[in-house]
Biopython code that builds the backbone (N, CA, C, O; Angstrom):
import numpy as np
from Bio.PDB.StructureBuilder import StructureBuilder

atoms = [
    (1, "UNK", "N", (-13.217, -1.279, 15.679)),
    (1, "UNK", "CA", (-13.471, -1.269, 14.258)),
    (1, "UNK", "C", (-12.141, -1.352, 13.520)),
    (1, "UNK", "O", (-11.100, -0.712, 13.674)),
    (2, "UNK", "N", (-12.451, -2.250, 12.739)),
    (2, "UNK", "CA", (-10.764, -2.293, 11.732)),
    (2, "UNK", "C", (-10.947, -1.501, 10.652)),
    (2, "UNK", "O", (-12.024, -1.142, 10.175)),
    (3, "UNK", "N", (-9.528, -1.166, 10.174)),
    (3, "UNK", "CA", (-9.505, 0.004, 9.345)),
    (3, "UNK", "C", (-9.079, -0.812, 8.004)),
    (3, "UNK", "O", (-7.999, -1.375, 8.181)),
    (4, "UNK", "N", (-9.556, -1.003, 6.881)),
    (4, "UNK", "CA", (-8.741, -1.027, 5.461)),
    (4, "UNK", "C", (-8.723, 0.281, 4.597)),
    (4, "UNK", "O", (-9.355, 1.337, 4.590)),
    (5, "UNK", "N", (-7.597, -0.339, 3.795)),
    (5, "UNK", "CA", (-7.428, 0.324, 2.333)),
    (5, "UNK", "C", (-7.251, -0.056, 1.464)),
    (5, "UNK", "O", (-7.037, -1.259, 1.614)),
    (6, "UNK", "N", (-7.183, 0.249, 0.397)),
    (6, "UNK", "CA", (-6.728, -0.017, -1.117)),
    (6, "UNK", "C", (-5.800, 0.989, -1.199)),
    (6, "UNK", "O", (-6.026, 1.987, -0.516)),
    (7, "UNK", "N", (-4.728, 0.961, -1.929)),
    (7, "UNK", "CA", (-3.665, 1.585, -1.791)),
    (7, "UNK", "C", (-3.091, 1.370, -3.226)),
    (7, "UNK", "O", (-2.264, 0.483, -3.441)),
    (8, "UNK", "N", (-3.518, 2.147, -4.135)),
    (8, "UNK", "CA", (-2.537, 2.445, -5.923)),
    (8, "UNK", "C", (-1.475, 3.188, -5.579)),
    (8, "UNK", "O", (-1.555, 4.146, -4.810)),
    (9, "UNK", "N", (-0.251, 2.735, -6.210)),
    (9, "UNK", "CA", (0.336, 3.254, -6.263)),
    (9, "UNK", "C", (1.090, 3.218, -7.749)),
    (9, "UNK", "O", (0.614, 2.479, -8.611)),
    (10, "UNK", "N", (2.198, 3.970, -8.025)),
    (10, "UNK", "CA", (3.122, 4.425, -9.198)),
    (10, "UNK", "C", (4.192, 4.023, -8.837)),
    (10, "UNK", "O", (4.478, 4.221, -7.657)),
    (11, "UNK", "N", (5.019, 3.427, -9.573)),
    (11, "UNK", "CA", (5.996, 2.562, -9.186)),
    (11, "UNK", "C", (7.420, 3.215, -10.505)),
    (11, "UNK", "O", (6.932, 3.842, -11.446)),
    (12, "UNK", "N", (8.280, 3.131, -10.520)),
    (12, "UNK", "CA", (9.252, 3.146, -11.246)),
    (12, "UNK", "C", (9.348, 2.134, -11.515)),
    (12, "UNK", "O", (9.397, 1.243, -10.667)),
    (13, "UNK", "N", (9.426, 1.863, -13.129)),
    (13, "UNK", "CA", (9.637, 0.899, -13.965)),
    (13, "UNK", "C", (10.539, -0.150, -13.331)),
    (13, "UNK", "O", (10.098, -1.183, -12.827)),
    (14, "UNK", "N", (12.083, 0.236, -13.394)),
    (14, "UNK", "CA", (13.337, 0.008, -12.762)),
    (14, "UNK", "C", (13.065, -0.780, -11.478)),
    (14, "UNK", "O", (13.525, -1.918, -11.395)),
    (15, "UNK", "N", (12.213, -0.161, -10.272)),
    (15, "UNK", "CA", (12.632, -0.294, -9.141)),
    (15, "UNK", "C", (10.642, -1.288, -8.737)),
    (15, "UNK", "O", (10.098, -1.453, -7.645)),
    (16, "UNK", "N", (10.209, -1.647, -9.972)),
    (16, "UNK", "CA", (9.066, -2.650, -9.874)),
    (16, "UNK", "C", (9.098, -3.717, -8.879)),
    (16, "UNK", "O", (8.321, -3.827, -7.930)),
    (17, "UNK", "N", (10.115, -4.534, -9.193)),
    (17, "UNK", "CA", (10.116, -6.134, -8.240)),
    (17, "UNK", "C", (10.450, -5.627, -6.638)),
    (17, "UNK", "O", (9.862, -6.048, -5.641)),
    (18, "UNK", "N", (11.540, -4.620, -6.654)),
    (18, "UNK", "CA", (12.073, -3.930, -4.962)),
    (18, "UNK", "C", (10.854, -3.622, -4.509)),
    (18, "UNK", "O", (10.248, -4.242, -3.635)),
    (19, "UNK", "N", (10.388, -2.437, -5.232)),
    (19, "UNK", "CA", (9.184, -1.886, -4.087)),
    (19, "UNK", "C", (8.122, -3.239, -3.930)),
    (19, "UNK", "O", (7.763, -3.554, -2.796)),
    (20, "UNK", "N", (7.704, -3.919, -4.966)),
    (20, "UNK", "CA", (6.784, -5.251, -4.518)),
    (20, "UNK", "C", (7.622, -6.448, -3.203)),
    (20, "UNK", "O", (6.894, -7.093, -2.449)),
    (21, "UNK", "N", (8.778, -6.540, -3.143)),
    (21, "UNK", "CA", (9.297, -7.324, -2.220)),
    (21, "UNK", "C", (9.209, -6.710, -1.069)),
    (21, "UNK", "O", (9.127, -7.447, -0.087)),
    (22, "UNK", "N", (9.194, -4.594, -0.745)),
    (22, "UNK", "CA", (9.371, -4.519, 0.632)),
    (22, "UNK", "C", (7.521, -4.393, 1.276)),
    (22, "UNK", "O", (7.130, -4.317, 2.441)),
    (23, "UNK", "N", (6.811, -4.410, 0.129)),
    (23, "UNK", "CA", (5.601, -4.201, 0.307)),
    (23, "UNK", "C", (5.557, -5.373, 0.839)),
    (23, "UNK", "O", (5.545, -5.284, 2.066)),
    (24, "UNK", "N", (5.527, -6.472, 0.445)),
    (24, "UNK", "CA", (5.380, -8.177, 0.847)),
    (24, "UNK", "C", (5.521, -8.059, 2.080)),
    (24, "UNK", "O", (4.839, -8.709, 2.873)),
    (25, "UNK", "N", (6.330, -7.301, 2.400)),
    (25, "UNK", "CA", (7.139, -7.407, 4.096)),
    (25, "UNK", "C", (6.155, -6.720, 5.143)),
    (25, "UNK", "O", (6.017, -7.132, 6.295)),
    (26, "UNK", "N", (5.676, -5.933, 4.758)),
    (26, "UNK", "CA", (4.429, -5.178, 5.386)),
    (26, "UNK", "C", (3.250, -6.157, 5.591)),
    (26, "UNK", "O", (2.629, -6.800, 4.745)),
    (27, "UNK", "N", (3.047, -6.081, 7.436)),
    (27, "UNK", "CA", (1.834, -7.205, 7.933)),
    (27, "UNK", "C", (0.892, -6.601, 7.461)),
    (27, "UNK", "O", (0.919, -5.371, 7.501)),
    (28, "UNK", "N", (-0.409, -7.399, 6.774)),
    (28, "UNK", "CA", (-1.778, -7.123, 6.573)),
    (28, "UNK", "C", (-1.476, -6.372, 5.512)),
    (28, "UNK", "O", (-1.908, -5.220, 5.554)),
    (29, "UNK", "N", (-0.820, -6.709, 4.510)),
    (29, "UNK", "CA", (-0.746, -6.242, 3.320)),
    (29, "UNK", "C", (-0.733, -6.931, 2.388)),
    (29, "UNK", "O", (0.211, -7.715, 2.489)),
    (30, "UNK", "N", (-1.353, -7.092, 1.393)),
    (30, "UNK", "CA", (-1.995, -8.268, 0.026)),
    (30, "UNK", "C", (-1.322, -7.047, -1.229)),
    (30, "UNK", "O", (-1.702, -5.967, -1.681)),
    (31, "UNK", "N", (-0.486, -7.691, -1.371)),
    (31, "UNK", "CA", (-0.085, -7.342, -2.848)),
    (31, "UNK", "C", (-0.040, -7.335, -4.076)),
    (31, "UNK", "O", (0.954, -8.027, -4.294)),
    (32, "UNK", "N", (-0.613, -6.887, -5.469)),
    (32, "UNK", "CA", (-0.942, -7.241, -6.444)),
    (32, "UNK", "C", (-0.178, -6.257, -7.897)),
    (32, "UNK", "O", (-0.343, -5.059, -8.127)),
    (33, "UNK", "N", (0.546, -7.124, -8.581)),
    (33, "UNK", "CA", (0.909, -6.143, -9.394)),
    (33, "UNK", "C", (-0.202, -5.791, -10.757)),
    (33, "UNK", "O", (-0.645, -6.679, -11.485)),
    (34, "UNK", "N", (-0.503, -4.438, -10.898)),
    (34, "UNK", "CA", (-1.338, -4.669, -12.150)),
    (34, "UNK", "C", (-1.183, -4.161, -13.452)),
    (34, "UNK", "O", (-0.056, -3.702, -13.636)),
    (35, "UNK", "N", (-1.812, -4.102, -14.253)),
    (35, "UNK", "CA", (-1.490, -3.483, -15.439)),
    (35, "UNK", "C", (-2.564, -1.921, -15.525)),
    (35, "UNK", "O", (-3.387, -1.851, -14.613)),
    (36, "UNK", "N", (-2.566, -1.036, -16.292)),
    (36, "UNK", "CA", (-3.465, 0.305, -16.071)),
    (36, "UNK", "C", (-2.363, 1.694, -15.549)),
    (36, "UNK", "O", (-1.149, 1.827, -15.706)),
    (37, "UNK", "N", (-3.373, 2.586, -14.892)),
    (37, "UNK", "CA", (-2.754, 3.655, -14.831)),
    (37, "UNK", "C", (-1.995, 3.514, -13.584)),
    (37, "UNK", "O", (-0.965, 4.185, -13.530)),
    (38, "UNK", "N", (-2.302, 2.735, -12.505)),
    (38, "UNK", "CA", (-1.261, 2.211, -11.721)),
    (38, "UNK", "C", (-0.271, 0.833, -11.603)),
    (38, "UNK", "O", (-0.838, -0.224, -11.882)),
    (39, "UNK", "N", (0.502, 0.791, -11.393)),
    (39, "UNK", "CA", (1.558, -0.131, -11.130)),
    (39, "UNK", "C", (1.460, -1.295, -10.256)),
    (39, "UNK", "O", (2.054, -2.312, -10.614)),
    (40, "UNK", "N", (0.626, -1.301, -8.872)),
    (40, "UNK", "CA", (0.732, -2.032, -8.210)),
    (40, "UNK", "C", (-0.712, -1.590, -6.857)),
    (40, "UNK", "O", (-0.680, -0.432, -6.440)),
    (41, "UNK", "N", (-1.402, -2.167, -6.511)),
    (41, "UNK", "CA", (-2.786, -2.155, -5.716)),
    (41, "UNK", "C", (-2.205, -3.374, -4.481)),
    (41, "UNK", "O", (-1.885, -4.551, -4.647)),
    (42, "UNK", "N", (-2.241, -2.348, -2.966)),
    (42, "UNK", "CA", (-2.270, -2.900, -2.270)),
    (42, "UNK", "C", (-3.684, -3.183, -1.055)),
    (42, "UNK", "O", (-4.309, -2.179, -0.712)),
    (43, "UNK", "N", (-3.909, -3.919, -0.743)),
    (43, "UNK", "CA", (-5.190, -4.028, -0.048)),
    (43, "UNK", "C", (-4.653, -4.473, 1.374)),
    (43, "UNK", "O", (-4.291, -5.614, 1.660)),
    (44, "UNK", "N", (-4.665, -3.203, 2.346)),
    (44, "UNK", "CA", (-3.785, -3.083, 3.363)),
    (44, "UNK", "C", (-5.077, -3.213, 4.741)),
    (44, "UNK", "O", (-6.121, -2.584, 4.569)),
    (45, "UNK", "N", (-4.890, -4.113, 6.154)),
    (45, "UNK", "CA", (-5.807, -3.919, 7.190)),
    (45, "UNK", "C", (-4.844, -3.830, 8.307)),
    (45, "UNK", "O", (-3.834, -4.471, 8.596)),
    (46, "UNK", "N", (-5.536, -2.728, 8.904)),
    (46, "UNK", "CA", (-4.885, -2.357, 10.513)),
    (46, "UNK", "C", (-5.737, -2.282, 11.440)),
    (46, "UNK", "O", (-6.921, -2.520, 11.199)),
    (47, "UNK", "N", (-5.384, -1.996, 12.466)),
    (47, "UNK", "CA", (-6.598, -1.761, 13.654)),
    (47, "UNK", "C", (-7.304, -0.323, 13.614)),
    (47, "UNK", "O", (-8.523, -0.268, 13.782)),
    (48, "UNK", "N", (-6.776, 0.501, 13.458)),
    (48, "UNK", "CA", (-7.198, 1.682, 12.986)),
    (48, "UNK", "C", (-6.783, 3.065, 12.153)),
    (48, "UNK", "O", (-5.590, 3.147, 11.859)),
    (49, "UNK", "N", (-7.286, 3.697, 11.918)),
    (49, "UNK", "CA", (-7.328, 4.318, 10.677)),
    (49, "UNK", "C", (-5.519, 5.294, 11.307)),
    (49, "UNK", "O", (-4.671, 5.654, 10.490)),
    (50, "UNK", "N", (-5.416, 5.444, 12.404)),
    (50, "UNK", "CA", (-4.161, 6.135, 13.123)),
    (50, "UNK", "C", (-3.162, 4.736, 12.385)),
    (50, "UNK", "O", (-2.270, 5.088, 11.613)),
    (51, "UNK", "N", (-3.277, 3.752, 12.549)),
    (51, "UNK", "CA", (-2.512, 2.539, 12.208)),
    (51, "UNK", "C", (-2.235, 2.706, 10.645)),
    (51, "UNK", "O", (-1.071, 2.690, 10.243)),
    (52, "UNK", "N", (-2.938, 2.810, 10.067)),
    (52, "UNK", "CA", (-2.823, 2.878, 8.602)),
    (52, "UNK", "C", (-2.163, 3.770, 7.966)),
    (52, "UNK", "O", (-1.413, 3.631, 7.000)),
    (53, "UNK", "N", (-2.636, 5.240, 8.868)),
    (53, "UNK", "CA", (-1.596, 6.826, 8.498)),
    (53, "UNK", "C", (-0.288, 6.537, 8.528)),
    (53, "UNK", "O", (0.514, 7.180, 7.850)),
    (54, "UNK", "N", (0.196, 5.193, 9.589)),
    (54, "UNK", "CA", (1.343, 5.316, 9.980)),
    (54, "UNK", "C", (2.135, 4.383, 9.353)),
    (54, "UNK", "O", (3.357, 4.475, 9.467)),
    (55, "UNK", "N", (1.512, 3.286, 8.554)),
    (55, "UNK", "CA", (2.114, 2.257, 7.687)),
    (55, "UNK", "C", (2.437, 3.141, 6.700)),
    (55, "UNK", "O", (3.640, 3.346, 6.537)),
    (56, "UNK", "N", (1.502, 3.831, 5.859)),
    (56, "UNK", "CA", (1.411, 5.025, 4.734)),
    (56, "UNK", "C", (2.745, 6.311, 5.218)),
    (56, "UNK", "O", (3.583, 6.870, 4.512)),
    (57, "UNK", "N", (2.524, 6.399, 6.352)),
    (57, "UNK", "CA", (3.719, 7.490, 6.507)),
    (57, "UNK", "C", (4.778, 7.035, 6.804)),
    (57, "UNK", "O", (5.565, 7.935, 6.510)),
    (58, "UNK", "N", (5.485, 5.999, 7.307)),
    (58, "UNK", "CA", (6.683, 5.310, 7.434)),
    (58, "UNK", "C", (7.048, 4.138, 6.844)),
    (58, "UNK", "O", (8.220, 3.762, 6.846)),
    (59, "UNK", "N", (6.053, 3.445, 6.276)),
    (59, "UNK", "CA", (6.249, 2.117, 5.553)),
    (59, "UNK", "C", (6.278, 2.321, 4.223)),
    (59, "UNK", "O", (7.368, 2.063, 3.711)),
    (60, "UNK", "N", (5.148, 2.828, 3.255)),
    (60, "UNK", "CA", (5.190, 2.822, 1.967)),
    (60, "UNK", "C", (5.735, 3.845, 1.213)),
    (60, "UNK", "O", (6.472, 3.545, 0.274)),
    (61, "UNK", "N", (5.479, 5.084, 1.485)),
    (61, "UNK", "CA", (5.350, 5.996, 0.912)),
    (61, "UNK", "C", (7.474, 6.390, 0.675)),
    (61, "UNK", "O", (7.962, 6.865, -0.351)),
    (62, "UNK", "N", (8.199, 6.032, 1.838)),
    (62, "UNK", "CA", (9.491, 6.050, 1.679)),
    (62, "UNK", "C", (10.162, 5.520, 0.895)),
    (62, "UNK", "O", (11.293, 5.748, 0.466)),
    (63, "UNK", "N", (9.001, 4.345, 0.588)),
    (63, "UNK", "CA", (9.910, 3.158, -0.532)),
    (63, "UNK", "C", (10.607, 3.542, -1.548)),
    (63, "UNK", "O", (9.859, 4.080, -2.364)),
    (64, "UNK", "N", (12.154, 3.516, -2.038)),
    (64, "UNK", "CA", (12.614, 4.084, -3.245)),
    (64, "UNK", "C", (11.980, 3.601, -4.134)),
    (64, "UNK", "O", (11.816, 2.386, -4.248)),
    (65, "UNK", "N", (11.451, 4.578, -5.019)),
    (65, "UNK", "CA", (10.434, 3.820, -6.708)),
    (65, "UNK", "C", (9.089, 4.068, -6.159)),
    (65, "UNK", "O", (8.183, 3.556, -6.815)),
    (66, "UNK", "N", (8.836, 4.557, -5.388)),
    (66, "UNK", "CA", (6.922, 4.959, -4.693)),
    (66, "UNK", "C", (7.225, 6.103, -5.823)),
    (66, "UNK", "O", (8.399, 6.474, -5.799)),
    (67, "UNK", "N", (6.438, 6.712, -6.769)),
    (67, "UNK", "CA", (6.584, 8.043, -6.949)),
    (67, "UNK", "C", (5.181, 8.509, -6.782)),
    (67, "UNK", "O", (5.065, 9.721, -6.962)),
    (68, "UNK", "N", (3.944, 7.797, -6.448)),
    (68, "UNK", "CA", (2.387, 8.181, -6.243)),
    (68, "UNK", "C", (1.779, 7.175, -5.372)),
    (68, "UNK", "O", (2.107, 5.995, -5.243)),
    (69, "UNK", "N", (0.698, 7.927, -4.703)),
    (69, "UNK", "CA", (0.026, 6.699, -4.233)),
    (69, "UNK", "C", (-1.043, 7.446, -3.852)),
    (69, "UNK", "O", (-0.948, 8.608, -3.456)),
    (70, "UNK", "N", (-2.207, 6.744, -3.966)),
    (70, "UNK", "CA", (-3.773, 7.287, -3.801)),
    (70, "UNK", "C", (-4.266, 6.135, -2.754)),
    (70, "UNK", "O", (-3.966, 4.983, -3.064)),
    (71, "UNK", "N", (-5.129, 6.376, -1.316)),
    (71, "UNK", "CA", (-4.887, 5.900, -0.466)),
    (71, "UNK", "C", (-6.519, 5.516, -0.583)),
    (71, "UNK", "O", (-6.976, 6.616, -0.272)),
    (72, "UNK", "N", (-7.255, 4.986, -0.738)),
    (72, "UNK", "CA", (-8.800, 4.468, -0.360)),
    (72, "UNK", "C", (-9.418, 3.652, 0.812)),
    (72, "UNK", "O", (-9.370, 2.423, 0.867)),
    (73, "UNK", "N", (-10.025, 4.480, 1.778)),
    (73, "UNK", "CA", (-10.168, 3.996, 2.653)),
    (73, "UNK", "C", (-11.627, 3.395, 2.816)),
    (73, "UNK", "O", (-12.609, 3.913, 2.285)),
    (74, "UNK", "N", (-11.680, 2.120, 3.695)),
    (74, "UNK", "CA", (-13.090, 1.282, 3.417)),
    (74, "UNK", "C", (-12.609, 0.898, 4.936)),
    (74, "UNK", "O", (-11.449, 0.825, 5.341)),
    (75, "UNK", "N", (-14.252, 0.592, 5.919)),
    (75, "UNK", "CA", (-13.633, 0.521, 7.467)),
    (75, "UNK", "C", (-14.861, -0.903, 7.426)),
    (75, "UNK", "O", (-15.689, -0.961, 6.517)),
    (76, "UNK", "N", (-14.822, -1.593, 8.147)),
    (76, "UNK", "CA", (-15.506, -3.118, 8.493)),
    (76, "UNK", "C", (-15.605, -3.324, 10.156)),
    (76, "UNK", "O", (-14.685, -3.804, 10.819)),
    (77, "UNK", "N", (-16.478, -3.018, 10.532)),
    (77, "UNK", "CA", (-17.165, -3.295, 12.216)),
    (77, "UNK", "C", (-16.798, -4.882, 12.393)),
    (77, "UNK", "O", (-17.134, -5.689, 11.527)),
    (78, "UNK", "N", (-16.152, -5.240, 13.463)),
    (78, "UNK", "CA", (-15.556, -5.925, 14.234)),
    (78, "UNK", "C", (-16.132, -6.750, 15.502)),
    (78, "UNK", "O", (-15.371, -7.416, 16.203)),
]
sb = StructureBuilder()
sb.init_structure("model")
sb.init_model(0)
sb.init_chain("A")
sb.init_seg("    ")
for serial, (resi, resn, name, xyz) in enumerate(atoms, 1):
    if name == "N":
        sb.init_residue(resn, " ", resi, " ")
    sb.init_atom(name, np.array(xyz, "f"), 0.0, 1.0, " ", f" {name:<3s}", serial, name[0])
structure = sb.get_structure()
């Protein structure tokens, strides 16, 4: 079973285009900048939900300019 998310996050004004370029860099990650109470909606797929904790715990969440992120998880049978 594959794992997705939706992934809002809060971005620092300043550090907008950086955190969208290292996000880009992240496999199975669709990037979108938006307008609203968040900054930027990523729509992220891994193999499993352990896969995803670990993009979220070493990939995004470090990014300088992350200052929030609300993680939504949605799973799709394979």
């Amino acid at each position: 079973m594959a794992a997705n998310a939706y992934v809002l996050i809060n971005v620092e004004p300043a550090r907008t285009q950086e955190v969208i370029d290292r996000l880009n860099a992240i496999s199975g990650a669709s990037v979108r900048e938006v307008l609203g109470p968040y900054d930027v909606v990523v729509e992220l797929e891994a193999g499993t939900v352990e896969d995803l904790t670990e993009i979220m715990r070493h990939r995004i969440r470090p990014i300088n300019g992350v200052s929030n992120t609300v993680t939504c998880l949605w799973f799709t049978n394979i």
